[in-house]
N, C-alpha and C positions, 0 to 999 in steps of 0.2 A: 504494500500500500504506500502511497506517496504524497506528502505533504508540502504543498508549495513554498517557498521560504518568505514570502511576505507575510504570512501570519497565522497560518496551523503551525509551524515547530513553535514560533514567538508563544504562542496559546499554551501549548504543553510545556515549553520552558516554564513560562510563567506558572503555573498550576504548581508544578514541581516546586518551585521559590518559595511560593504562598504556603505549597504543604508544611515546608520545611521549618518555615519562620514560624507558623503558628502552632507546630508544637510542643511546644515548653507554654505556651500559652494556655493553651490547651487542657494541659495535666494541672497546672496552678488552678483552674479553676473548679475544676469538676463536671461532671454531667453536666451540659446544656446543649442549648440549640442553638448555634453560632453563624451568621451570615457574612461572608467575604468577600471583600470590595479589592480593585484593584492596585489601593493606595491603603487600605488601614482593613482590620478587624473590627467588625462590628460590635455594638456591646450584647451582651448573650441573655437568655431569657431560659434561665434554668427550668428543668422538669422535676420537679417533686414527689419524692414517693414513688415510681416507677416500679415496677414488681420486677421483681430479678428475671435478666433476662431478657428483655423486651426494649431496655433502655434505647441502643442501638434504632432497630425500628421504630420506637415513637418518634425519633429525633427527625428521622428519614419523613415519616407522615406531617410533621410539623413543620420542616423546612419552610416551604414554598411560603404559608400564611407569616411566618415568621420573616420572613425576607419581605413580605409587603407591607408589613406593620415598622418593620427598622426604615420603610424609604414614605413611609407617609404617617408614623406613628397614630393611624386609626384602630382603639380596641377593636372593631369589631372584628379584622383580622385574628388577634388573639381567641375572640369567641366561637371562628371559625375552628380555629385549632384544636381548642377544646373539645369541640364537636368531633370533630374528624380522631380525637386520641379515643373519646367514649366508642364511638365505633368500632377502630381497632382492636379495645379492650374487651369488648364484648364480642368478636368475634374470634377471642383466645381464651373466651372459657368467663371471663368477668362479667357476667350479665346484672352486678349493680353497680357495677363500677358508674365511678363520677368526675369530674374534670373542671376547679375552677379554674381562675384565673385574677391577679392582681395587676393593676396598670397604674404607674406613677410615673407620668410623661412617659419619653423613651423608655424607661424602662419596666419588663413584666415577669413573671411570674406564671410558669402552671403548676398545681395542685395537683396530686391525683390519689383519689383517695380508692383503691382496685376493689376494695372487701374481700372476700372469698372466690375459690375457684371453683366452679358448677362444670360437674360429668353426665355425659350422659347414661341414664340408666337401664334396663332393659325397655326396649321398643315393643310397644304392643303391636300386633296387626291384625286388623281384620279384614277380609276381601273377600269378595263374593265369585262362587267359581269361575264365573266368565273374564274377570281378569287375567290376563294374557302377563303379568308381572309377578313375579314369585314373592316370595313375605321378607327374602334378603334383599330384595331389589329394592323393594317398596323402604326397608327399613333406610337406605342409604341416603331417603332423601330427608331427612330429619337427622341425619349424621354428621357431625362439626369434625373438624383435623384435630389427629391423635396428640398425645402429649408423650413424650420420650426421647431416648435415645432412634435415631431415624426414622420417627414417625411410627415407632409401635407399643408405644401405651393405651395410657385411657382413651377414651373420645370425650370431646370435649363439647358442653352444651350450648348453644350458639340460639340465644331466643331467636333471632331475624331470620336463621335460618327451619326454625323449626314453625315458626308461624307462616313462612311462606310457604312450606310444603307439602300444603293441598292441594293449593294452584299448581306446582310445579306436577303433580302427580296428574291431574286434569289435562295440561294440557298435553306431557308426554300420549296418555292416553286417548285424548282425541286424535292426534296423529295417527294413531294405530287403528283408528276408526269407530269408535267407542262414543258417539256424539253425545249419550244422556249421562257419562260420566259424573260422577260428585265425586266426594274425599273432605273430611273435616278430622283434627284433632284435638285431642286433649289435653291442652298443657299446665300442669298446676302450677309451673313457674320455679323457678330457684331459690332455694331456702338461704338466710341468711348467712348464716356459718358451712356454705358450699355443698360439695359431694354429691349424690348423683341425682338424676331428675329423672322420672319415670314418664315417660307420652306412648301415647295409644293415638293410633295412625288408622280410621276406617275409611275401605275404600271402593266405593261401588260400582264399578265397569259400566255393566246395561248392556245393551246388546253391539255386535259389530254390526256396522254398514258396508255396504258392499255395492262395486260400480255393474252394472247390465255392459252387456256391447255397448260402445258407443253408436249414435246415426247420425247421420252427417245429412244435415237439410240443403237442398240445393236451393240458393234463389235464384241463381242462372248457369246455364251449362256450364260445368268446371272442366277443365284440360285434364287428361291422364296426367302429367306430373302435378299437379296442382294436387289432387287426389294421393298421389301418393308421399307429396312432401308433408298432406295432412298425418298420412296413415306412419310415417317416418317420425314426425314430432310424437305422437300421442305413444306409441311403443313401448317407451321406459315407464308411461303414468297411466294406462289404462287399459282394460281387456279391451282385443281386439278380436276375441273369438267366443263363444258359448263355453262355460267352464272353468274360466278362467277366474280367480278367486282375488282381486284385489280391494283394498279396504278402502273407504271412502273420505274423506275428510276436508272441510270448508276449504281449504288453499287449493285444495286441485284444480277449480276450475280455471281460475288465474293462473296456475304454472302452464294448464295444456293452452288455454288464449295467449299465453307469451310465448311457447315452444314454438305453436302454429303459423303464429306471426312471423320469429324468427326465421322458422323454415321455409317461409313464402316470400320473405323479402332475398332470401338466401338463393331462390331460382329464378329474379327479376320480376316477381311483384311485389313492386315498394308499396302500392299504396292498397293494399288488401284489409279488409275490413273483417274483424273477425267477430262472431257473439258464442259464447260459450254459456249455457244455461243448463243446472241440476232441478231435478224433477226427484226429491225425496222423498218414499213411503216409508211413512213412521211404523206402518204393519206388520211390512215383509220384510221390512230393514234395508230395501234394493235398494239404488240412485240411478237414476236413469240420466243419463247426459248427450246433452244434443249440440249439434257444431252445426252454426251459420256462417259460410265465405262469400264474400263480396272480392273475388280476386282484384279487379282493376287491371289496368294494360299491361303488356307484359315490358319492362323497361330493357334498353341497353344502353351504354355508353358510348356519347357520339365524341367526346372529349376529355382526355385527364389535362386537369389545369391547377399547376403550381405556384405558389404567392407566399411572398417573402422568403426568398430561400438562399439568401445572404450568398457567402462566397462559396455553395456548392454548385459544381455543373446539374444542371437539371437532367441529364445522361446517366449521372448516378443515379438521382432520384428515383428514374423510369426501373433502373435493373431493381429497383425495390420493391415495386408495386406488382401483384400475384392480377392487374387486373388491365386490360387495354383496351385503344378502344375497338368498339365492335363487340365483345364482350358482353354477355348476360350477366345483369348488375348482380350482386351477390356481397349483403352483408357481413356474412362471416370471410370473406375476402378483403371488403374493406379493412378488419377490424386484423386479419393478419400481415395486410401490409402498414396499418399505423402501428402495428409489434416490429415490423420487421423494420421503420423507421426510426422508433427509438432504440432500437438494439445497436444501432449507428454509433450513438454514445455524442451526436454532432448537434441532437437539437433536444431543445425544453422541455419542450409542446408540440403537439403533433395531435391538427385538427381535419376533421375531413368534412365534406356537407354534399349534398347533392343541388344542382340546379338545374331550371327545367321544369316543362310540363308533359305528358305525352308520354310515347315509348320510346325515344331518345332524349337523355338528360345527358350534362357534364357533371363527371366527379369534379371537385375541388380540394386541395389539398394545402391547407396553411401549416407552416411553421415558425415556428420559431427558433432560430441557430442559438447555440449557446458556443464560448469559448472553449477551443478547440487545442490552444496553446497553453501549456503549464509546464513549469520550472518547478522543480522539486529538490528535497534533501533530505535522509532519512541517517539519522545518528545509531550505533549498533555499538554494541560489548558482547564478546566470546572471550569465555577462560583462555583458550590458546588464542585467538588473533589479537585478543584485547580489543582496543577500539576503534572503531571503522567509521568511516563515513561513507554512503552515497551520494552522488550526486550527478542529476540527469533533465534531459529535454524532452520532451512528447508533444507530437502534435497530431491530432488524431483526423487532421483533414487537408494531408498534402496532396498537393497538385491538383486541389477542389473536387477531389472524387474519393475523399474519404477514405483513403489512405491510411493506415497509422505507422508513423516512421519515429524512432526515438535512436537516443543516445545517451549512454550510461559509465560512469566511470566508479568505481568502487573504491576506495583506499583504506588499508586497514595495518597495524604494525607487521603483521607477517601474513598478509597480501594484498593482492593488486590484482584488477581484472577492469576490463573495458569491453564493450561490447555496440557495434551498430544493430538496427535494426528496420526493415519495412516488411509491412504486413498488410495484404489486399484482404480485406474481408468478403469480396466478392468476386473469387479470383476467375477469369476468362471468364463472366460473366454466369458462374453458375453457385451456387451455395456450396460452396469451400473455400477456407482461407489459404492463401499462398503467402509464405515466410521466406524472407532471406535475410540473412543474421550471420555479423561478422563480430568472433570472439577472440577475446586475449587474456591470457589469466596466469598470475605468478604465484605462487604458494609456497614458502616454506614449511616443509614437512617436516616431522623428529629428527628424518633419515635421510633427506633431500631436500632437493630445493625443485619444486616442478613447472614449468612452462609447457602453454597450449598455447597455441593459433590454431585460429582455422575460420570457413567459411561454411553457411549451410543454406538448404534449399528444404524448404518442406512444402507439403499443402496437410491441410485438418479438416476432416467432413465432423462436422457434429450432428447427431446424432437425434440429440432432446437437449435438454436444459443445462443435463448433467453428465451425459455422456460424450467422448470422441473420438475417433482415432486418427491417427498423424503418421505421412511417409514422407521420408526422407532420404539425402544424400547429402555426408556430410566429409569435407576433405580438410585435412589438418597438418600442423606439424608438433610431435611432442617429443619433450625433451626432459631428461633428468640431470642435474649439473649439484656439482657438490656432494656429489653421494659419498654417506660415511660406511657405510654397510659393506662387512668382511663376510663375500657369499661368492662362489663359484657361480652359481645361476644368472646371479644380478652381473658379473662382471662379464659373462658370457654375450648375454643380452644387449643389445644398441640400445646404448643411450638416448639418440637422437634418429627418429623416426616418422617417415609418412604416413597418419592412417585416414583410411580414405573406406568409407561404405555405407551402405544402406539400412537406415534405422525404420522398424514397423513398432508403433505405442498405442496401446488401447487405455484411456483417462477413466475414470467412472468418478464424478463426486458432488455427494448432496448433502456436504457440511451445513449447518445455519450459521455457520460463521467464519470467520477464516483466524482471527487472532484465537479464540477461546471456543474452540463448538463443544455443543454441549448434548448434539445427536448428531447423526449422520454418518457416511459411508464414503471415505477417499480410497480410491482405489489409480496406481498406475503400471503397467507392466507392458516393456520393451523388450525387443529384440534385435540387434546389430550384428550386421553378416561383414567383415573388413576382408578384401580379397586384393590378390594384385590386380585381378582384371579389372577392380575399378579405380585402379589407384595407388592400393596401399603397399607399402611396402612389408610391412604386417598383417599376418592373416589370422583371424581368430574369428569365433561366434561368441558374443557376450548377450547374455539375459538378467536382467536387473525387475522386482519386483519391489514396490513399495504402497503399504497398506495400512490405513487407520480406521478404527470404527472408536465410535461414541453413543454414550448412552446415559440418560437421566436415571439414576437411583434412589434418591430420595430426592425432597426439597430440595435443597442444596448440594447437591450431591453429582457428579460426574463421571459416569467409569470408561476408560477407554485404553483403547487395545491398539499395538503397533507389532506390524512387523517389516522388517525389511529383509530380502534377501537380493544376491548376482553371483554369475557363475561365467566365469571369461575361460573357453578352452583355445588351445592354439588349432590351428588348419592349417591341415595340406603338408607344406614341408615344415611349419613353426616347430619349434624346440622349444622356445619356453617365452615368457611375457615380462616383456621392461616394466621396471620397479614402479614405471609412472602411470601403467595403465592395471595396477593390481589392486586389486580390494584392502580395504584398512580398514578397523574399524577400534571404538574404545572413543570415548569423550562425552560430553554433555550433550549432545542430541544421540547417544550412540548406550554402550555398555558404562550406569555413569561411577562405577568402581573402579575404572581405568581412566588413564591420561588419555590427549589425543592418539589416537592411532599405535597406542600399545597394546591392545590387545590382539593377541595370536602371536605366529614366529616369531623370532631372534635371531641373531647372530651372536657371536660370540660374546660381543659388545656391548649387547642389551638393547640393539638398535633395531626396531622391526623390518620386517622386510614384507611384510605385505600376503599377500595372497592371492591364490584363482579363481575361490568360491570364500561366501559368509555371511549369515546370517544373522540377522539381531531382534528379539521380540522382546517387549515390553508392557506391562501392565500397569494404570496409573488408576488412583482414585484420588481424584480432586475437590476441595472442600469448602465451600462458601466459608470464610471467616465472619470479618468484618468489614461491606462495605466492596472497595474494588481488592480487598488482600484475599486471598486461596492459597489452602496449606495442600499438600499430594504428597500418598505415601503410594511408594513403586518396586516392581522386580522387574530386574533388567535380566536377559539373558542373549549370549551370543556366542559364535565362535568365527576365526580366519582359522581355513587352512591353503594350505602351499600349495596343492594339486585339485585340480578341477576331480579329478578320480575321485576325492573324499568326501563331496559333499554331503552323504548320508553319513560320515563318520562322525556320529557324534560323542567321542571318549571325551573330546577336549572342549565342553560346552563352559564357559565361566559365567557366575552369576554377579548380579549388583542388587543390592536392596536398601532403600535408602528413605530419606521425607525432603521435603521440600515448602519453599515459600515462593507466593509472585503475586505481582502487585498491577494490575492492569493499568497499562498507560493507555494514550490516543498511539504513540510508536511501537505499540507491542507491550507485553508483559514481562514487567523483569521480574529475574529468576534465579532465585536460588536454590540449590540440587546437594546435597550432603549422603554419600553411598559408598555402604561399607561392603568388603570384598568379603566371605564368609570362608573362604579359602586359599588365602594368597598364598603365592609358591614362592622362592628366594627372586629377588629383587622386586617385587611387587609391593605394593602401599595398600597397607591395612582399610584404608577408607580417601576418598576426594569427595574435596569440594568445588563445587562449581558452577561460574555467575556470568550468568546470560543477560541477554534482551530476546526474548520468544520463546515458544514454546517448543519441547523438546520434538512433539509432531503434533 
């Protein structure tokens, strides 16, 4: 992610500063609720009495009121507050909880007086057979959030939500078709000195409703597609045949009038008039439903016409649009080329309209361009590289066809890397991107000192949202200089060599986040064939796999899984693989019980030498603290070995098991990683530490 340097880094610098200064301030004062100005600390407005535990979140629910009361000292802000903590409070089990408040000028005061904390106690139910919900079902909706360690204690009694949970029971149940539905409970209320509260939940079904075939009333001759775009909409919401058993209920006839509609403007009649009307017998329980179309002409497009369309060729434009003219108008087209115009990433806004009367109209297409140039800087720390900076250009609309071309330089105490780059998002005019990307990267290694160049060519079809795959050919030159490693292999092997070949990668990833996810599924695995005949001077097959999953555990809670493995064998006539194109593995996004790139082989020396195959998996669970801080306790586990042969050999598997702290910035999470080795061999460290910015995957 990239932060332009006129004022996203200035922002998190700043934030960082303000952390910093305030505190000591902070702790001098004790619990309160404190608003931060860009010049001074506001004066604070302590919370009172707070039940253990909670402090943290009330502070969080008070903020907002508390920052508009310090910038216009009106109580009534405070009485909001109040309001909004009793809320809280009784929504964690204090259902007498109270909430003053003291104002003397700028400065206030809340109160909080909790009382007791009310459980809930066994759930009566009663239901009449024909409810379609079982008595565990029914009990959940009169159920408050547990008390404990990860959510499995008592449950806690939540009046607001136990007095709403007739309604909520009604209305689940009309959905499922159950129109004379009722449900009322009994709640005697919270006793003063807490502990558990007994309700009794009864809940009357009545009968199911149930839809007949639909009929479709003609008020003038309809066209076969017209006919079937109806019989296409109604599919998912209604029997279209005798026998058919579906439940009835007041939204249907609005969803099948909006399907119908959509469907009909979707084969070029825009101006189609639809009436959807139920015929309910309270008897038989049937519903009988009837469809009226009034198609209207059938439309096409005699014109696509673009407005405001800043410094892009209108040439692009056209390759965006799924729709031309001559063309049968079709809403769900419009609305996937105003997708496929903002996926551009070049405009704001992206409006469409139709003009006209008749069976030929112009589409019209307004935009709005937004900036397309940004300058960025992104600040980094690695235990081994220590501190880094980037710094880069992107302009995502060269040569006014939307283009994206950037330029990247990386600097960090032990590397250096540069890179060009343009990307057609709409390469020869069809949905895949076309990449060409010129790289340069210097690295001191434990055991080396390593340099790349090279040049590449890709194109990437995607697939959906989240998936891709990518072909390429890539030619380089790589190099090893300074090598300390006392090793026949390594001295054998060129240092300095051409590799040149063809990479195939399939992507998969539907993180909800990219700094912190807290579900989802990353998935990538390549394949590289390096031959002379394209090139390389070096011939080998290399396969590299890298994979995360995530997953919510409790409240606050994140579990999540890595693995990484590659496997580089030599081809053809190869003997064995230069120190700079072999696997390493050990360090803070790696195995975190080791140094950079020490774990596996040695030499003599204690200097690794790397590997053909290696694996690394990992298990973390990450912990909401306080606030943007998350503690993670982890098992690392991994191995390098020397020969592509061994990679089911798993004798020399090393473990890490360790905890950790990280602190969510706007740049990433910084990171601290503490993992001890549970069986270190002679020269090996009983335990490391080590302090990042990101996460380890």
């Amino acid at each position: 992610m990239s932060y332009p340097i006129d004022h996203r880094l200035a922002r998190a610098v700043g934030h960082a500063l303000v952390l910093l200064a305030g505190a000591p301030l902070a702790l001098a004062a004790g619990p309160a609720v404190t608003v931060m100005t860009s010049t001074q600390v506001a004066a604070e407005v302590p919370i009172v009495g707070a039940p253990a535990g909670l402090l943290d979140d009330m502070e969080q629910v008070a903020a907002p009121y508390v920052e508009k009361f310090q910038t216009t000292e009106r109580a009534v802000y405070v009485d909001d507050a109040a309001y909004e903590l009793e809320l809280l409070l009784a929504e964690r089990g204090y259902a007498l909880a109270e909430v003053v408040y003291e104002v003397d000028g700028p400065a206030a005061r809340l109160l909080v007086s909790a009382g007791a904390r009310s459980t809930l106690g066994p759930v009566a139910v009663t239901a009449d057979p024909s409810c379609p919900l079982t008595e565990e079902d029914l009990a959940r909706y009169v159920s408050g959030p547990r008390t404990g360690l990860f959510g499995r204690g008592e449950v806690l009694y939540v009046k607001r939500r136990v007095e709403r949970s007739p309604r909520r029971v009604v209305v689940d149940l009309v959905a499922l078709g159950h129109l004379e539905a009722t449900a009322r409970v009994e709640d005697p209320g919270p006793d003063p000195d807490g502990g558990p509260v007994s309700v009794h939940l009864t809940v009357e079904a009545g009968p199911r409703y149930r839809l007949e075939p639909v009929e479709i009333l003609r008020e003038e001759d309809l066209e076969v597609e017209v006919l079937e775009a109806i019989r296409t909409a109604q599919l998912d919401i209604t029997p279209m045949s005798a026998g058919e058993d579906i439940a009835y209920e007041p939204r249907v006839p609005g969803r099948v009038r909006s399907s119908v509609l959509d469907t009909l403007a979707s084969h070029g009649y825009l101006d189609a008039e639809v009436r959807v009307e139920a015929d309910v017998d309270e008897e038989s329980h049937l519903v009988q439903m009837e469809i009226s179309v009034v198609p209207g002409p059938h439309v096409t497009i005699s014109e696509v016409r673009f407005e405001n369309t800043g410094r892009t060729k209108e040439s692009f434009l056209r390759s965006r649009l799924r729709l031309r003219p001559g063309d049968e108008f079709s809403t769900r087209e419009v609305r996937a080329s105003v997708r496929a115009l903002y996926r551009t990433g070049l405009f704001s806004e992206v409006r469409s309209r139709v003009e006209g009367e008749g069976e030929e109209r112009t589409l019209v297409v307004d935009l709005v361009e937004q900036e397309s140039l940004e300058v960025y800087f992104e600040p980094g720390f690695g235990s081994y590289e220590l501190f880094r900076g980037t710094v880069g250009a992107r302009d995502r609309n060269m040569f006014r066809s939307g283009i994206d071309g950037s330029a990247e330089v990386m600097v960090a105490v032990r590397a250096l890397s540069a890179s060009i780059r343009l990307s057609d998002p709409w390469f020869l005019n069809e949905q895949v991107i076309g990449d060409i990307q010129v790289d340069f990267e210097r690295r001191q290694e434990p055991s080396f000192l390593r340099e790349n160049r090279g040049v590449g060519a890709y194109i990437t079809k995607e697939w959906s949202g989240v998936m891709a795959t990518t072909f390429g050919y890539q030619f380089g030159r790589s190099e090893a200089k300074d090598v300390k490693v006392v090793d026949d292999d390594v001295a054998d092997a060129q240092n300095i060599v051409n590799v040149a070949g063809l990479t195939l990668s399939q992507r998969f990833d539907d993180r909800d986040a990219l700094f912190a996810p807290t579900r989802g599924l990353f998935m990538n695995a390549s394949v590289q064939l390096a031959v002379e005949g394209l090139g390389s001077e070096l011939e080998f097959i290399r396969g590299k796999l890298s994979s995360s999953w995530f997953r919510p555990l409790f409240a606050d809670s994140v579990l999540g899984l890595n693995l990484r493995a590659g496997i580089i064998a030599p081809a053809y006539d190869a003997e064995s693989i230069p120190i700079q194109e072999r696997f390493f593995a050990g360090g803070g996004n790696s195995v975190r019980s080791f140094r950079e790139s020490q774990l596996g082989p040695k030499d003599i020396n204690g200097e690794p030498l790397g590997g053909e195959v290696f694996s690394t998996a990992s298990i973390e669970l990450r912990s909401e603290l306080v606030g943007a801080l998350q503690s993670a306790a982890f098992v690392d586990a991994g191995f390098v070995e020397r020969q592509a042969s061994d990679f089911f050999d798993l004798d020399d598997v090393r473990l890490g098991i360790g905890v950790g702290l990280r602190y969510l910035l706007p740049i990433g999470p910084l990171r601290l990683d503490g993992a001890v080795n549970p069986n270190p061999r002679p020269g090996e460290e009983d335990w490391v530490l080590h302090f990042s910015i990101g996460m380890p995957f």
